[in-house]
Kinemage of the C-alpha trace (Angstrom):
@kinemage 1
@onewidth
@group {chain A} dominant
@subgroup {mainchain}
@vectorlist {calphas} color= white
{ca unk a 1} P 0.000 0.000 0.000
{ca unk a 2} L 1.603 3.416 -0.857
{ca unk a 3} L 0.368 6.274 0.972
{ca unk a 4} L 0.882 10.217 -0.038
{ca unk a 5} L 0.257 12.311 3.291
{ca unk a 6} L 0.313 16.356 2.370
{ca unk a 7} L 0.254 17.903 5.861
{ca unk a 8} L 0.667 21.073 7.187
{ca unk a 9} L 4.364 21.889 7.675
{ca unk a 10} L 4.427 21.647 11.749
{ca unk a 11} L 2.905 18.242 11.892
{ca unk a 12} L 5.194 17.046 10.383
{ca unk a 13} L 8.026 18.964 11.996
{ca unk a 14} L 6.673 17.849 15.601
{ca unk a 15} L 7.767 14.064 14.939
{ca unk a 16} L 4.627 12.312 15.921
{ca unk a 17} L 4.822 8.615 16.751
{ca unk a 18} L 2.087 8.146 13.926
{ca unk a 19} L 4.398 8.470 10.768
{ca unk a 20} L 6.215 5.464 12.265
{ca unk a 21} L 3.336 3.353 12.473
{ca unk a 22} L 2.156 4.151 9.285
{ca unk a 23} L 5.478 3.082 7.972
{ca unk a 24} L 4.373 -0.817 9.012
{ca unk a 25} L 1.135 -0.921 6.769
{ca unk a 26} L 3.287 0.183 3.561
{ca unk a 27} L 4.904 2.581 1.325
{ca unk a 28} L 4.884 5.986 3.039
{ca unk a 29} L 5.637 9.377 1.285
{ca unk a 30} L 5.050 12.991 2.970
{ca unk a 31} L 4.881 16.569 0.954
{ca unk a 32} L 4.722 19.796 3.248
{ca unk a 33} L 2.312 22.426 2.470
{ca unk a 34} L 2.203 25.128 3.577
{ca unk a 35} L 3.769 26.915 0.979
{ca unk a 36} L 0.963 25.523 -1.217
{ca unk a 37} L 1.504 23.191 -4.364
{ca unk a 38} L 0.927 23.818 -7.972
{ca unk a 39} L -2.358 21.565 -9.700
{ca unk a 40} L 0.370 19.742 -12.253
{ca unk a 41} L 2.641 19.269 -9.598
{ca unk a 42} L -0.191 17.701 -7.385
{ca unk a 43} L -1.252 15.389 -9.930
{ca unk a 44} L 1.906 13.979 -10.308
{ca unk a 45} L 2.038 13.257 -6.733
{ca unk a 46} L -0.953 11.086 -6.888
{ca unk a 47} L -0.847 8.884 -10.136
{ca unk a 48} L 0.664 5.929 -8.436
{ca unk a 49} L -0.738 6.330 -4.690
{ca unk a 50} L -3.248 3.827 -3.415
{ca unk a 51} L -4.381 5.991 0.024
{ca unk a 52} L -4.174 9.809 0.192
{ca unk a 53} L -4.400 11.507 4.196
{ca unk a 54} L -4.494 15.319 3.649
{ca unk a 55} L -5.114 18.344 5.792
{ca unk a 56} L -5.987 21.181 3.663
{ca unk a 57} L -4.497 20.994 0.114
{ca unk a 58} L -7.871 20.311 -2.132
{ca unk a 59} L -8.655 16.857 -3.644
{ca unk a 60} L -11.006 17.773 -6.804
{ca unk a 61} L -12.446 15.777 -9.236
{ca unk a 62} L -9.389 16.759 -11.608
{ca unk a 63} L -6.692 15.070 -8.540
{ca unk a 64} L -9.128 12.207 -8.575
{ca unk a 65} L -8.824 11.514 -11.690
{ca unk a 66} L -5.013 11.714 -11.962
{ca unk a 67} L -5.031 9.030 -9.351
{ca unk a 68} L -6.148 5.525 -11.037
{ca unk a 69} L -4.547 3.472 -8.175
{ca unk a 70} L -6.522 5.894 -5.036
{ca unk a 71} L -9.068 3.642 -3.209
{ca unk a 72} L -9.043 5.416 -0.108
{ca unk a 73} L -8.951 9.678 0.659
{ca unk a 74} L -8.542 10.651 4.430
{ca unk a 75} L -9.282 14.154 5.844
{ca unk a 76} L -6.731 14.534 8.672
{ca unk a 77} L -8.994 16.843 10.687
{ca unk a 78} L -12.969 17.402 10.907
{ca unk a 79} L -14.143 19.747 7.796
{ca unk a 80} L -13.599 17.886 4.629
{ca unk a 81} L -14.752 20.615 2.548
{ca unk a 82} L -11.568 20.965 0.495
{ca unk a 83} L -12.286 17.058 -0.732
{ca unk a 84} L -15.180 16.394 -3.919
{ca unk a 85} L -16.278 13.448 -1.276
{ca unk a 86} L -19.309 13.206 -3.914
{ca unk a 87} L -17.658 12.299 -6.773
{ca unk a 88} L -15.001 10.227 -4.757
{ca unk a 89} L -18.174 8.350 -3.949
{ca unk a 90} L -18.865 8.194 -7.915
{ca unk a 91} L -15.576 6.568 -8.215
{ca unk a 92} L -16.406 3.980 -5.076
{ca unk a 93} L -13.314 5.694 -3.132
{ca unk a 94} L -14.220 5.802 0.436
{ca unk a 95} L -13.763 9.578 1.980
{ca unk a 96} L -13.028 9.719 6.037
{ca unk a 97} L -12.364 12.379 8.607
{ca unk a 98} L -11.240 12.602 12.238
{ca unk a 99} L -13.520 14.974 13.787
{ca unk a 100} L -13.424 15.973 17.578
{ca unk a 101} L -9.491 15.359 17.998
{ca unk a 102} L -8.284 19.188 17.451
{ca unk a 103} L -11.456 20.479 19.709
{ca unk a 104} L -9.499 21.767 22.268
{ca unk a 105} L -6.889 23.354 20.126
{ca unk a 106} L -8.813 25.312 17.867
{ca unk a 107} L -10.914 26.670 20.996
{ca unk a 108} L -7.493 27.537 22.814
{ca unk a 109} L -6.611 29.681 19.575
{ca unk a 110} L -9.835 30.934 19.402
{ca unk a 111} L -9.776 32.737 22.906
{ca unk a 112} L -5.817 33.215 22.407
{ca unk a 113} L -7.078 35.712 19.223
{ca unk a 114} L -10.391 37.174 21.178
{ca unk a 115} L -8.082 38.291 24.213
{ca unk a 116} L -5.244 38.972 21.785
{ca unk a 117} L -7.702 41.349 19.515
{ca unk a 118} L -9.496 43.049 22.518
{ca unk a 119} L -6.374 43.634 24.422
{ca unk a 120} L -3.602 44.964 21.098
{ca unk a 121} L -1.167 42.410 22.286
{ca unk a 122} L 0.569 41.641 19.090
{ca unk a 123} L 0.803 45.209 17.996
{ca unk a 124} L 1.876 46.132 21.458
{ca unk a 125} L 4.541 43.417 21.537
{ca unk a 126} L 5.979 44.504 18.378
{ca unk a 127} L 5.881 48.103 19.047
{ca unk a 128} L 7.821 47.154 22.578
{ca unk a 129} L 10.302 45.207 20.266
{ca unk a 130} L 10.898 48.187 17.813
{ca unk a 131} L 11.774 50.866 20.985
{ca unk a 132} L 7.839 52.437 21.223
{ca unk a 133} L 6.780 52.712 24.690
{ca unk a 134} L 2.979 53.643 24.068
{ca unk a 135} L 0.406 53.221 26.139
{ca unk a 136} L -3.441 52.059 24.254
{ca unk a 137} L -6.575 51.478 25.945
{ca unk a 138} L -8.627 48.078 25.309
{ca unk a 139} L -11.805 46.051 26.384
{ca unk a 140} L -12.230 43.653 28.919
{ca unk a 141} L -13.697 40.135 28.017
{ca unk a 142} L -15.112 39.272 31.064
{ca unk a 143} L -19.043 39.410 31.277
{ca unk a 144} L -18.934 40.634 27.850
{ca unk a 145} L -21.474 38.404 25.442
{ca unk a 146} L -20.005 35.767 22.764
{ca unk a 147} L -21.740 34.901 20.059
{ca unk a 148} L -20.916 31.517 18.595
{ca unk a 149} L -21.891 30.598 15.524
{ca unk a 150} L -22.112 26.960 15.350
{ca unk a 151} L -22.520 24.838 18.280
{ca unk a 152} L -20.496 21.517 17.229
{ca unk a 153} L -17.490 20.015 19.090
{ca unk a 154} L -15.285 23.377 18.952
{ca unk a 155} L -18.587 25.640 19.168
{ca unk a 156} L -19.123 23.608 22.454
{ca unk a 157} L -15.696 23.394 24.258
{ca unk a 158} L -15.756 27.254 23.416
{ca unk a 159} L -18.848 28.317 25.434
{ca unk a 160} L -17.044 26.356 28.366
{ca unk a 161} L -14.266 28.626 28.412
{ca unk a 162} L -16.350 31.720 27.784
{ca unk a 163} L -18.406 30.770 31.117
{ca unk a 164} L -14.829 30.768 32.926
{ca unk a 165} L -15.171 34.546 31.590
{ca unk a 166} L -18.584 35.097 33.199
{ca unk a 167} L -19.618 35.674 29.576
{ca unk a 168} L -23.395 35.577 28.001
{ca unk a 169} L -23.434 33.426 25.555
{ca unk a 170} L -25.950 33.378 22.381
{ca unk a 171} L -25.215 30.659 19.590
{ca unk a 172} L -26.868 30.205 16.174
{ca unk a 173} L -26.811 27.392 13.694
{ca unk a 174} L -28.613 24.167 12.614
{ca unk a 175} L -27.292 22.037 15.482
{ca unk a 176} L -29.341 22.636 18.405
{ca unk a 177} L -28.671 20.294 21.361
{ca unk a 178} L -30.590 21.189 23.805
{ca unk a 179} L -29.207 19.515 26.959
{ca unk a 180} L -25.244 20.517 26.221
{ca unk a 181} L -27.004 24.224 25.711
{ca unk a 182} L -28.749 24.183 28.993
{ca unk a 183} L -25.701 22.622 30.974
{ca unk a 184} L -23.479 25.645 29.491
{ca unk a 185} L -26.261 28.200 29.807
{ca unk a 186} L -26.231 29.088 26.083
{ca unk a 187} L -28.794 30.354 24.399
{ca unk a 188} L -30.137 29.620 20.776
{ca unk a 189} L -30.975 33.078 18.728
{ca unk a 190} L -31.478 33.876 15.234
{ca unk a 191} L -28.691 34.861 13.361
{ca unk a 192} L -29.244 38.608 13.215
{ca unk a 193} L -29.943 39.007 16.623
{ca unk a 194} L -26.447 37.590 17.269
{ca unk a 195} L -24.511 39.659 14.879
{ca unk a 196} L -26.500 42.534 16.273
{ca unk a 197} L -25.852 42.251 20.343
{ca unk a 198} L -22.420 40.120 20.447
{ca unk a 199} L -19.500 41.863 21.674
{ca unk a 200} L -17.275 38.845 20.015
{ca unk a 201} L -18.322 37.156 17.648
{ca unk a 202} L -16.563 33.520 16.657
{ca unk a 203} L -17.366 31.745 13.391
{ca unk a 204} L -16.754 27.661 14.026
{ca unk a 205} L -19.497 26.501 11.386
{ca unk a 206} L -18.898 24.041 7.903
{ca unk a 207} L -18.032 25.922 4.871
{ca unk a 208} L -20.826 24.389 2.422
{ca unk a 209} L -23.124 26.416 -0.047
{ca unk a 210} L -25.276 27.620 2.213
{ca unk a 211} L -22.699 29.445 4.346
{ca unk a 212} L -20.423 31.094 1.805
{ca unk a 213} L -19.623 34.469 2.830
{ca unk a 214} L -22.519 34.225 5.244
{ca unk a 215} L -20.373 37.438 6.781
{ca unk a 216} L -20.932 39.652 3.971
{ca unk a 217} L -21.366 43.530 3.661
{ca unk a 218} L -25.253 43.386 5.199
{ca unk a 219} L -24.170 41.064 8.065
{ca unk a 220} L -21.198 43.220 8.754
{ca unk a 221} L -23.489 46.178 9.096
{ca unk a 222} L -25.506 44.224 11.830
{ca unk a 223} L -22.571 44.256 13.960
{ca unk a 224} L -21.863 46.691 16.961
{ca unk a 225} L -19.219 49.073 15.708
{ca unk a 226} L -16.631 47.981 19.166
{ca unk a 227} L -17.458 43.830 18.024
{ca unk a 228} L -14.506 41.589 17.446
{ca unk a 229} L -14.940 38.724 14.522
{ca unk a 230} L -12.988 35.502 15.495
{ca unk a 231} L -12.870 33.326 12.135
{ca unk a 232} L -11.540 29.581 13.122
{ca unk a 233} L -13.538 27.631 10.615
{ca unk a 234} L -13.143 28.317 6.878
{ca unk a 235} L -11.849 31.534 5.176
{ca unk a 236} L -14.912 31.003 2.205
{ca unk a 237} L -17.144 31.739 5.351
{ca unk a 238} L -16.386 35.390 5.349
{ca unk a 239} L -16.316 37.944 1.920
{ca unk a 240} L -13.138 39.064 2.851
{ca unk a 241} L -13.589 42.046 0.611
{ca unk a 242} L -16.264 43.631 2.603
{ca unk a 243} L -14.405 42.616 5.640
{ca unk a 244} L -11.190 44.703 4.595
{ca unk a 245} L -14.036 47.558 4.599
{ca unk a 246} L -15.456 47.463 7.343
{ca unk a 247} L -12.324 47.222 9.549
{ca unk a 248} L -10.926 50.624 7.734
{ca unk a 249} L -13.989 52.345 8.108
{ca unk a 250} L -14.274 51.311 11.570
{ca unk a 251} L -17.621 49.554 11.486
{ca unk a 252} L -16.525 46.944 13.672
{ca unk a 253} L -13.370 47.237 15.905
{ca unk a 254} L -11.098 44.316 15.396
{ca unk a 255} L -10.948 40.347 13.996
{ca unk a 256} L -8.421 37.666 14.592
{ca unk a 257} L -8.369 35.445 11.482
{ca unk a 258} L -7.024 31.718 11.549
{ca unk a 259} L -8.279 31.034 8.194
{ca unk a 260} L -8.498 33.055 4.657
{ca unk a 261} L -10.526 32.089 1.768
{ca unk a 262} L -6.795 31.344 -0.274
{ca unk a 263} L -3.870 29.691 1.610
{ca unk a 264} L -1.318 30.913 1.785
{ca unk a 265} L -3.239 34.032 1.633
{ca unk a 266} L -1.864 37.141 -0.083
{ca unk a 267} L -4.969 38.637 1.142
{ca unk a 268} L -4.509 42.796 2.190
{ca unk a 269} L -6.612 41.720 5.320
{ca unk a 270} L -3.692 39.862 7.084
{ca unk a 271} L -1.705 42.828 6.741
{ca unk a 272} L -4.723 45.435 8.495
{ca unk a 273} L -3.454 47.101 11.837
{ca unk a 274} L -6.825 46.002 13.390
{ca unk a 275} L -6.256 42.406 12.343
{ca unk a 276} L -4.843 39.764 14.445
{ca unk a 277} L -3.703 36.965 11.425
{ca unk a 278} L -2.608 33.589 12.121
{ca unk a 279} L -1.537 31.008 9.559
{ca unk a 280} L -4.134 28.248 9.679
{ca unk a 281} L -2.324 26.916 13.001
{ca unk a 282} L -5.669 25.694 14.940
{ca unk a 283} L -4.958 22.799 15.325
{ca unk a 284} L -1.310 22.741 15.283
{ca unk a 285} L -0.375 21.264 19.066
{ca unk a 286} L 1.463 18.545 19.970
{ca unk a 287} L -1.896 17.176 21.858
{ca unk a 288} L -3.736 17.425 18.803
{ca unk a 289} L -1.501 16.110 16.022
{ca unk a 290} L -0.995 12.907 18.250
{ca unk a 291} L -4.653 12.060 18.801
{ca unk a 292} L -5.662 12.528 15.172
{ca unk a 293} L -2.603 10.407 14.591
{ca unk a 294} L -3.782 7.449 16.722
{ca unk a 295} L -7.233 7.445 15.024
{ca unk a 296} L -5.638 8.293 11.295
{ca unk a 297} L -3.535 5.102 11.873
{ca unk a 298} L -6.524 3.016 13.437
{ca unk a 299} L -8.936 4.020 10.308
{ca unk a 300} L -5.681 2.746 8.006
{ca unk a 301} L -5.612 -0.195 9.865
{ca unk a 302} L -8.865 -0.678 9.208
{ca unk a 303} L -8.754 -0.363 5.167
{ca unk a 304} L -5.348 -2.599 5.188
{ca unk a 305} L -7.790 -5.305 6.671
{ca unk a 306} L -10.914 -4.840 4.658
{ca unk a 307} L -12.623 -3.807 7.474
{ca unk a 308} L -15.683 -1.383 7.979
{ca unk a 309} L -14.331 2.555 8.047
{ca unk a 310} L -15.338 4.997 10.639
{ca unk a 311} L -16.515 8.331 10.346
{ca unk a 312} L -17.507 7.760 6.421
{ca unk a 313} L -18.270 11.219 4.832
{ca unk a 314} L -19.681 9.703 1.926
C-alpha cells in the first residue's frame, strides 16, 4: 500500500509517533504544504498512490482523476470541505475524517485571538520590540457576550471557556442540542440578533453552499461598531472584501483570522493594523496532532484489513 500524506508543515516537523506506524502498513511518502503546491505538480504526486491523508491541500475531481490506483482519501482533521467526497463516492473511493481530535486546540486559539484582539497584544509586543513605549486602551472580556456561531465540538468546548469569563453566551446554527445548551447556559438566537448584540463574535461553522460568505457587507453592518470577529472555521465563510471595509472604516473594531478564503493568503486583510492573522495553526499542538494520529492510523488499519471505516463522509 503506498500512501501520499500532504500535511501542514508543523505536523510534520513535531515528529509524531504516527508516521512510524504508518510506515508498518506500507509505502509511506510525505509533501509539506504550507507553501501551497501547484495543480500539475499535485497530480503527479498522486498517479501511483493507493491511500491519500491530507489536511488542507484540495482533492477535486481533476486530482481524482489523476489518481487511477486511489481507493481510499482521508481528511486529517474534521471539515472535509476541500475534498469532492461526492464524486469520490462516484468513483467507489471511500472519503473519512477525524472529527473531535483538534477540539481543544482550535478553541485555545480561538480565545488566544479574542483576548489577543481586545487587548492589542501583538501590535503592542511589536511596538515594545521596535523601541515604542505607548500606552493604548482596550476592552475587557469578562461578562462581555459571545456569540458563537455553530454549536459543534469546537462551538461547544468554546462556550465552556467563555463561562470561565462570566460571559453571556448566544449561539446560532442548525445544530441545536438542547441539553449541552442548557448545561453551558447558552442560548439559541437567530442569526441577526447575534450579529447585532455580540460583543465577540466567533465563526466555528462548515463551509458548504449555504454558508459562503454568510459574513458579507449586510451582516457586517448588523454588527456593533466595538465587536470583534474571530474566524476559526473556513476563510470562504467570510467575503473578505467587505471585511477589509469594514475594519478601515471602523464599522466593527477588530478580527483575529485563523483562516483566509486562499492559503497561503496574499490577502490585504492579514496585513490590516486592526487584524490579528494567524496562519491556519488551529490545530497545530502537539496534543492534537498525536490524537488525530492514533485514530488516522486506526482508520488505516482498518482499510489494510478490509474492514468497515469509521466516520464515512460519503
Amino acid at each position: 500500500m503506498k500512501m501520499l500524506f500532504m500535511l501542514r508543515d508543523p505536523f510534520i516537523k513535531a515528529e509524531p509517533k504516527f508516521l512510524d506506524d504508518m510506515r508498518t502498513l506500507g509505502e509511506v511518502k510525505i509533501i509539506l504544504t504550507d507553501q501551497g503546491m501547484e495543480k500539475e505538480e499535485l497530480k503527479r504526486e498522486v498517479a501511483d498512490v493507493d491511500v491519500i491523508v491530507v489536511a488542507v491541500v484540495k482533492i477535486d475531481k481533476e486530482i481524482i482523476d489523476a489518481a487511477p490506483n486511489l481507493n481510499y482519501i482521508m481528511k486529517f482533521g474534521s471539515g472535509y470541505d476541500n475534498i469532492d467526497h461526492l464524486y469520490a463516492r462516484e468513483k467507489g473511493i471511500p472519503v473519512t475524517n477525524i472529527p473531535g481530535q483538534n477540539t481543544e486546540a482550535v478553541a485555545d486559539h480561538a480565545f488566544g485571538l479574542m483576548i489577543a484582539a481586545s487587548r492589542h497584544i501583538t501590535q503592542k509586543n511589536e511596538e515594545m520590540k521596535a523601541g515604542h513605549w505607548e500606552n493604548t486602551m482596550g476592552y475587557e472580556i469578562f461578562k462581555k457576550r459571545i456569540g458563537i456561531i455553530g454549536f459543534g465540538n469546537i462551538g461547544k468546548a468554546l462556550a465552556r471557556r467563555a463561562s470561565g469569563f462570566n460571559m453571556k453566551i448566544n449561539t446560532y446554527g442548525n445544530h441545536k442540542d438542547y441539553e449541552a445548551a442548557e448545561k453551558l447556559q447558552v442560548n439559541f438566537v437567530e442569526l441577526d440578533e447575534l450579529l447585532s448584540t455580540s460583543d465577540v463574535i466567533v465563526i466555528c461553522t462548515n463551509l458548504n453552499e449555504k454558508t459562503l460568505k454568510m459574513i458579507n457587507k449586510d451582516t457586517l453592518c448588523m454588527m456593533k461598531p466595538t465587536a470583534i470577529l474571530i474566524n476559526i472555521s473556513r476563510g470562504g465563510l467570510v467575503d473578505e472584501d467587505a471585511l477589509i471595509e469594514a475594519l478601515k472604516k471602523g464599522q466593527i473594531s477588530a478580527a483575529g483570522l485563523d483562516v483566509f478564503a486562499d492559503e497561503p493568503t496574499k490577502s490585504e486583510l492579514a496585513k490590516l493594523p486592526n487584524v490579528i492573522a494567524t496562519p491556519h495553526i488551529g490545530a497545530a499542538t502537539y496534543e492534537a496532532v498525536d490524537r488525530m494520529g492514533e485514530r488516522a492510523f486506526e482508520n488505516l488499519k482498518r482499510f489494510a484489513a478490509g474492514q468497515e471505516l469509521e466516520n464515512l463522509v460519503n
